[in-house]
C-alpha positions in Angstrom: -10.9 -6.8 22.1 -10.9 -2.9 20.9 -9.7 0.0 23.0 -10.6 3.9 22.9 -7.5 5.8 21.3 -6.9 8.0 24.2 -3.8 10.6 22.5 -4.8 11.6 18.8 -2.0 10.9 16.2 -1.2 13.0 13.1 1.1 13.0 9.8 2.6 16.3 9.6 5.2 15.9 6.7 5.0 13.0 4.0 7.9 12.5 1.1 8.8 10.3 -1.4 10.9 9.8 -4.0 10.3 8.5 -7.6 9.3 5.3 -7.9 12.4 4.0 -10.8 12.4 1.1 -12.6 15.0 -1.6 -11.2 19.0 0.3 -11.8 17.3 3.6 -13.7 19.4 5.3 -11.6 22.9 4.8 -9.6 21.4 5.7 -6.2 22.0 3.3 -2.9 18.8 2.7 -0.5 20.3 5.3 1.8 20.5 7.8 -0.7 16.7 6.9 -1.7 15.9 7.6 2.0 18.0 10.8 2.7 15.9 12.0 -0.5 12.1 11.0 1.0 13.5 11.6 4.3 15.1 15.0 3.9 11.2 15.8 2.1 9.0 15.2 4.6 10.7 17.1 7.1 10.7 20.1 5.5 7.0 19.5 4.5 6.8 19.9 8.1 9.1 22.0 8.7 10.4 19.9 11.9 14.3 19.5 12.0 15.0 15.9 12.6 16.7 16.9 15.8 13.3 16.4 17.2 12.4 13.4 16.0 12.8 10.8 19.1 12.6 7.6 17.5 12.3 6.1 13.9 10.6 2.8 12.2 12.1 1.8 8.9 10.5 -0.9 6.6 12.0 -3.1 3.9 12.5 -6.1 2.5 15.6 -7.1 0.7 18.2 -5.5 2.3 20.5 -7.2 5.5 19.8 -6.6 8.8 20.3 -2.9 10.2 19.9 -1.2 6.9 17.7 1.0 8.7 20.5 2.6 10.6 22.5 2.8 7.7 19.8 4.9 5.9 18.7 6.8 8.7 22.4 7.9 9.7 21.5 10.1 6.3 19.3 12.5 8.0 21.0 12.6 11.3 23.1 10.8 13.7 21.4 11.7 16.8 21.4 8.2 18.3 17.5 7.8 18.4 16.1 4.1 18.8 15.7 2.5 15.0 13.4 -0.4 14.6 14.1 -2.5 11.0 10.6 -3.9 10.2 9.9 -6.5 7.5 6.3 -7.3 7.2 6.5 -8.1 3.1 4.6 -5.6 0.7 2.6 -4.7 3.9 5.8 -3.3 5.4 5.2 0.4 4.5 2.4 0.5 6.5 3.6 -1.2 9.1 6.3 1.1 10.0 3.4 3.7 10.0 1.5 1.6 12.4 4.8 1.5 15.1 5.3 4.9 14.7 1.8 5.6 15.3 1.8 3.2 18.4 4.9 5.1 20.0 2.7 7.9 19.4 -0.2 6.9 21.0 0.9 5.3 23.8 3.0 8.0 25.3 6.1 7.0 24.0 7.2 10.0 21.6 6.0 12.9 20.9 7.8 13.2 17.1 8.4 9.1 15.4 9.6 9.4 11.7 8.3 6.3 9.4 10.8 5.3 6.5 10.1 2.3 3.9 12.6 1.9 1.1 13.3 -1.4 -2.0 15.9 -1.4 -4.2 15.0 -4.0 -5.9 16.2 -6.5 -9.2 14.8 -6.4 -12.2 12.0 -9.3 -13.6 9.4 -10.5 -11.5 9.2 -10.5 -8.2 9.3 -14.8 -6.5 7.4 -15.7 -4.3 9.6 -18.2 -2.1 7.9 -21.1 -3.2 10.1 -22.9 -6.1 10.4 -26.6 -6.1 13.6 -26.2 -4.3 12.3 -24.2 -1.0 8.7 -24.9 -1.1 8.3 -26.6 2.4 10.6 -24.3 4.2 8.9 -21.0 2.7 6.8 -18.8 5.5 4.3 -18.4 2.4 4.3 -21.9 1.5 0.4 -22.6 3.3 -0.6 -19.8 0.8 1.0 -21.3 -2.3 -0.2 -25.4 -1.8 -3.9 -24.1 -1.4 -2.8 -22.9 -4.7 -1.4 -26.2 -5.6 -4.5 -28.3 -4.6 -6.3 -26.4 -6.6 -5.0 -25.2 -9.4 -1.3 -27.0 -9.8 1.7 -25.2 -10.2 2.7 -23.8 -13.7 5.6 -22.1 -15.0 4.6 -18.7 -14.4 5.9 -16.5 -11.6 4.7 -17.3 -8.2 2.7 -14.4 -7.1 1.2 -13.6 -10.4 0.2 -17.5 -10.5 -1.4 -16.4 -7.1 -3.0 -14.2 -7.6 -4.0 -14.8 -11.1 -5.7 -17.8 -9.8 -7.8 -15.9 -7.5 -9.1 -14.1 -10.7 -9.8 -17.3 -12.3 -12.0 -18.2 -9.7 -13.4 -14.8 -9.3 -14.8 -15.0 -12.8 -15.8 -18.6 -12.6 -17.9 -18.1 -9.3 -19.1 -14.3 -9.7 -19.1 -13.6 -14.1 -16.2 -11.6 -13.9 -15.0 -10.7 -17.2 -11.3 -10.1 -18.8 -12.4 -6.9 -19.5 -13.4 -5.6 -16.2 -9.7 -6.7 -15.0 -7.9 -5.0 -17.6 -10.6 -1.6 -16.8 -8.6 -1.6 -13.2 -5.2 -1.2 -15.1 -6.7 1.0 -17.6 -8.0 3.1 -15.0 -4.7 3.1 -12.9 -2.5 3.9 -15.8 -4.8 7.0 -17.2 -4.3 8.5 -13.4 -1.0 7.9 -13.3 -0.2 10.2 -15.8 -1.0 12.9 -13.7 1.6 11.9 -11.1 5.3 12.8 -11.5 6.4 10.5 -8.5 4.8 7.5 -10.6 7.3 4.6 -12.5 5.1 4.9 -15.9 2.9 7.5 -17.3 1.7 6.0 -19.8 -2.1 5.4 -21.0 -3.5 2.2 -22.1 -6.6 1.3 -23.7 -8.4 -1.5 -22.4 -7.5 -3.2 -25.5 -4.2 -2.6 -25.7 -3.8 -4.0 -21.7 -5.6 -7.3 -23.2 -3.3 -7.4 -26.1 -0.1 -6.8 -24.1 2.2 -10.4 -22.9 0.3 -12.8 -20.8 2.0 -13.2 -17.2 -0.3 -15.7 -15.7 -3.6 -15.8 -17.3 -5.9 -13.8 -17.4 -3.8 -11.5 -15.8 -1.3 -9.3 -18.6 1.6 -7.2 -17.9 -0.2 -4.2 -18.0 -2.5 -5.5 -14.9 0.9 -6.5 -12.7 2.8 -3.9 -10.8 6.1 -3.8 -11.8 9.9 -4.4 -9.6 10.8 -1.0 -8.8 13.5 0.9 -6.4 11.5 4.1 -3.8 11.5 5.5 -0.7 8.8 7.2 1.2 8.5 8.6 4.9 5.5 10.5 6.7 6.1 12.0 10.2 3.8 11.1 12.8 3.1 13.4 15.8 1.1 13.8 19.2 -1.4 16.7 19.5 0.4 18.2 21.8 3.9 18.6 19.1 1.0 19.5 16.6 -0.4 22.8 19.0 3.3 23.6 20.2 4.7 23.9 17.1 1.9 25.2 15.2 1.4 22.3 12.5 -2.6 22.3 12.3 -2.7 23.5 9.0 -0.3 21.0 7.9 -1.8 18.0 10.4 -3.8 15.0 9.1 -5.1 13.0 11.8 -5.1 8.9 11.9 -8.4 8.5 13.1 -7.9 5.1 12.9 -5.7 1.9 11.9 -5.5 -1.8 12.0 -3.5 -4.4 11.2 -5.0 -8.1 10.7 -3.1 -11.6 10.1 -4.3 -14.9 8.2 -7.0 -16.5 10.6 -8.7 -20.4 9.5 -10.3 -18.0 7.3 -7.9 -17.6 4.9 -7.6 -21.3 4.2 -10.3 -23.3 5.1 -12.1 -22.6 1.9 -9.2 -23.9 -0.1 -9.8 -20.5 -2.1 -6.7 -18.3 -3.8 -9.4 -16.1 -3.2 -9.1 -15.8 0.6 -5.6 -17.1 0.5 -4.3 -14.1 -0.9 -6.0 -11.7 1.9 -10.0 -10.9 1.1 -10.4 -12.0 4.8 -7.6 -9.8 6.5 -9.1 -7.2 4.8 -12.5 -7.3 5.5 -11.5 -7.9 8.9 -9.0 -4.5 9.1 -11.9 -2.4 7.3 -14.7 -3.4 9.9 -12.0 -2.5 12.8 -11.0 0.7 11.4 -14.8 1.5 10.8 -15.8 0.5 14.3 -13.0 2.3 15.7 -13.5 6.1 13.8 -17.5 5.7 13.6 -16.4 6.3 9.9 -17.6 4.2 7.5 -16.9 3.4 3.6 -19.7 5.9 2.6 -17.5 8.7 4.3 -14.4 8.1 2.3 -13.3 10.4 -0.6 -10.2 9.1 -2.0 -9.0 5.8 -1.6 -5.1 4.5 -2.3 -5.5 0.4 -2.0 -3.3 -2.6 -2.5 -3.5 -3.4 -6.7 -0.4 -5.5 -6.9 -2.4 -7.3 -9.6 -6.2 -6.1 -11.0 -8.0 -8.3 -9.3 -7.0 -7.7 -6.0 -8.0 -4.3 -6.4 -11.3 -5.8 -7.1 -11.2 -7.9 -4.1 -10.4 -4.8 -2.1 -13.4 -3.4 -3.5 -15.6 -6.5 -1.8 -13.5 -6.2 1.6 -13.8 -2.5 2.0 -17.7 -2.9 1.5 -17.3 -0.9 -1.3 -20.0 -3.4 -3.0 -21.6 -6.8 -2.5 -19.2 -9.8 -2.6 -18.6 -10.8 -6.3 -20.0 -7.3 -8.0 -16.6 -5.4 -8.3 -16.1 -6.3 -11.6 -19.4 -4.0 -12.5 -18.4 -1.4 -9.9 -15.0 -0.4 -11.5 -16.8 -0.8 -15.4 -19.3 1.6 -13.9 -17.1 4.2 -13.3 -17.6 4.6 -9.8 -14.0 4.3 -9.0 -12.6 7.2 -11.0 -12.8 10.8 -11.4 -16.6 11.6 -11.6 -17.6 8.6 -9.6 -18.6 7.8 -6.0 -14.5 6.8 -4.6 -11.5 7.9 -6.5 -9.3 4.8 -6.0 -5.9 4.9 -6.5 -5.4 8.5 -8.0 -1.6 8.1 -7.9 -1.7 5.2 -10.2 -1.6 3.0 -7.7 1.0 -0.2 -7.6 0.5 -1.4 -11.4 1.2 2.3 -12.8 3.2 4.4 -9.7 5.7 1.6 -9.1 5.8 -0.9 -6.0 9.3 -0.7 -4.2 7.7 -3.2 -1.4 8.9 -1.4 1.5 8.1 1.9 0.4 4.5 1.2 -1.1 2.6 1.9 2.4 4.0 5.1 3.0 3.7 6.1 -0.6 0.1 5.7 -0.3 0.2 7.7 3.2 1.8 10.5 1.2 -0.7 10.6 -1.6 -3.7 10.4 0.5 -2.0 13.6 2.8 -1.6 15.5 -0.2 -4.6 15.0 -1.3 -6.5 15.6 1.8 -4.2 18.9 2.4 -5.1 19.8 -1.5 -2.4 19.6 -2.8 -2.0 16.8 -5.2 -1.8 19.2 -8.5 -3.6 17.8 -11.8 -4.9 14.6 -10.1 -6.5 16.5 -7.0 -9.8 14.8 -5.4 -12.7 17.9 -5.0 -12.8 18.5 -1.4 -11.3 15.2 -0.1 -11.8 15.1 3.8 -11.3 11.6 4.3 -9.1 8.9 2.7 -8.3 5.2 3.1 -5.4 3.3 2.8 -5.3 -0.7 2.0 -1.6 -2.1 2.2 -1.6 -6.3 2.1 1.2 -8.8 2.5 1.2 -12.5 1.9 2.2 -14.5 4.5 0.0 -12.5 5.7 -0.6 -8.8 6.8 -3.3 -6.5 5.9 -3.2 -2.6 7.2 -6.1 -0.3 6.8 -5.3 3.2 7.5 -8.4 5.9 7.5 -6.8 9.9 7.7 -8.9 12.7 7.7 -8.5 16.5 7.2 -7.7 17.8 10.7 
C-alpha cells in the first residue's frame, strides 16, 4: 500500500569529508563527523541549536557511537538514533530523518553516516567458520549452489558471480565492465572529496590484479574512512528561515527488502539486489509522477562494475540484459542521455559504508544547486540516488531543484 506525502521534505545543507584511504590520516569517526557535520550546517546556515533530532548511520563501530560523534556539534540532548542497515545505511539515516520530517515529527532532523574502516577487502560474514550464523548467509549459499565458494573475498566472489552470469545469459563482455570503472575513474578526477583521481584506460583496468574474475581491482570500490551529513527540513523551516534558494526537495524515497524474488531464481543476479531495486525505482516513480526519462544526473550503487550495470536494468534505464551496450554507448557520461555517477562514484570516490548514502545526497544537491565546479551536469533539475545493501536493503532517493 502507497500513501500521498502530505508535508514536503527538503535538504538544505549537505557536507562531507574526504573519502581517505584506510589510516591516511589520524582522525577518530567523531572527528570525521564534526568535520561533514560542522559543513552542512553552515551550507545552510542553520546553527545546530535547531536541529531537534538526529539519525546517524554506520557500520563498524559499538553501539552509541552516534552520540559520541554527534556530541561534536553540540550537546543539546536531542534524540540520536544509531542505524546500521549495511552499505545501504547512508541512505537510511536520510530516510528517518526524512520520516520525522514528514510525519510531523521535526521540523529540522540532521542525517550523519560515517566508516572508519581497515585496510584490504571488505568480508562478507560468510567464511567457513560463521557461514550458518551470518544474516547474509541465504545470499552467499545461492552463491554456493551455484557457483562454489573460492578463495576470493566474499562480496567480490558475489558479485563477481552475478557478472559471470550476466555475460553468460545477456553477451556481456569484459570490456563493457571495465568501461563502468573507466568511466567512474575519468569523473572522479574532477572531484576533490573523491579517494583516487586517477584515470584509467580500459586496458589498463583489464590489465590491473584479478579480485574475483572478471572483476579487477580497478572495477571494485575500495575500504575507505568518510563522513557525510545533509539536513533535512519541513516547508515551513524552509519559508521561515528563508532557505529556498538553498532547498532541494525529496520528491520522493523508498526503501525495499529481499522478497522470494531475490532467491527463487537461484541467481547471484537477483541475490545481490536487481529486485529490490526495481522494486524501489517503480515506487519512487509512482510516487513523484517522475519517471527515469526526467532524471538528469544520477549517483547509484557501483560497489563493483556490474552492479552498476544491473542498476542500469532496475532503474529502467534500458531493457534487461542491454547495459553492457548502454554504458559502451556513452549514454552514461558527459555528452550522453544520464550522467551517472559524476563524483566517481563508489569504485573511484571511496565507499566508507556508512557514509556512501549521504555522499551521494550531497553530490546530487550540489549538483542540482550548480554547484559541483568542473564536473557540473548542464542544468540538472532532477537527480536519483541508488544506495543497496546485502542482507538486503535498496533505497532510491529522487531530489529535484526546488
Amino acid at each position: 500500500m502507497t500513501r500521498e506525502t502530505t508535508t514536503k521534505t527538503f535538504v538544505v545543507g549537505v557536507g562531507m569529508t574526504r573519502f581517505e584511504k584506510p589510516e591516511t590520516r589520524d582522525w577518530q569517526y567523531w572527528d570525521m563527523v564534526r568535520e561533514a557535520g560542522t559543513a552542512a550546517l553552515a551550507d545552510a546556515g542553520v546553527p545546530y541549536a535547531l536541529v531537534e533530532q538526529a539519525a546517524v548511520g554506520y557500520c563498524f563501530q559499538a553501539s552509541t557511537a552516534g552520540q559520541r560523534a554527534v556530541y561534536e556539534l553540540g550537546l543539546t540532548g536531542i534524540p540520536v538514533y544509531n542505524l546500521n542497515n549495511n552499505c545501504a545505511t547512508g541512505s537510511t539515516a536520510l530516510m528517518t530523518a526524512r520520516q520525522f520530517v514528514e510525519g510531523g515529527i521535526a521540523d529540522c532532523v540532521l542525517a550523519l553516516g560515517f566508516e572508519k574502516m581497515s585496510r584490504g577487502s571488505l568480508g562478507g560474514g560468510s567464511g567457513a567458520g560463521d557461514f550458518s550464523t551470518s544474516p547474509v548467509a541465504r545470499h552467499y549459499g545461492i552463491m554456493a549452489a551455484a557457483h562454489g565458494f573460492e578463495a576470493s573475498p566474499p562480496t567480490a566472489q558475489i558479485f563477481g558471480n552475478a557478472a559471470r552470469e550476466h555475460m553468460e545469459r545477456y553477451g556481456t563482455t569484459e570490456v563493457q565492465l571495465a568501461a563502468v570503472g573507466a568511466k567512474n575513474h575519468q569523473h572522479s578526477a574532477n572531484n576533490p572529496y573523491a579517494q583516487f583521481q586517477d584515470v584509467y584506460t580500459v586496458d589498463e583496468i583489464l590489465a590491473a590484479k584479478t579480485v574475483h574474475r572478471p572483476l579487477t581491482k580497478l572495477q571494485c570500490s575500495p575500504t575507505s574512512d568518510g563522513a557525510a551529513a545533509a539536513l533535512v527540513v519541513s516547508e515551513r523551516f524552509v519559508d521561515a528561515h528563508g532557505l529556498r534558494g538553498r532547498a532541494v526537495e525529496i520528491a520522493a524515497q523508498a526503501m525495499t527488502t529481499d522478497t522470494e524474488e531475490s532467491f527463487a531464481s537461484g541467481s547471484c543476479i537477483d541475490a545481490v539486489g536487481r529486485p529490490m531495486s526495481r522494486a524501489a525505482a517503480r515506487q519512487v516513480y509512482e510516487r513523484s509522477g517522475l519517471g527515469i526519462e526526467d532524471v538528469d544526473v544520477i549517483e547509484l550503487h557501483d560497489c563493483f562494475s556490474i552492479n552498476e550495470l544491473l542498476t542500469y536494468e532496475a532503474l529502467g534505464m534500458c531493457e534487461e540484459g542491454a547495459s553492457g551496450k548502454l554504458v559502451e554507448s556513452g549514454a552514461t557520461t558527459y555528452g550522453g542521455r544520464w550522467i551517472v555517477n559524476p563524483s566517481g562514484g563508489l569504485i573511484s570516490k571511496g565507499h566508507p559504508l556508512g557514509a556512501t548514502g549521504l555522499a551521494q545526497t550531497a553530490e546530487l544537491v550540489w549538483q542540482l544547486r550548480g554547484e559541483a565546479g568542473a564536473r557540473q551536469v548542464t542544468d540538472a533539475r532532477v537527480g536519483l540516488a541508488h544506495n543497496i545493501g546485502l542482507g538486503g536493503a535498496a533505497v532510491v532517493t529522487l531530489l529535484r531543484r526546488a
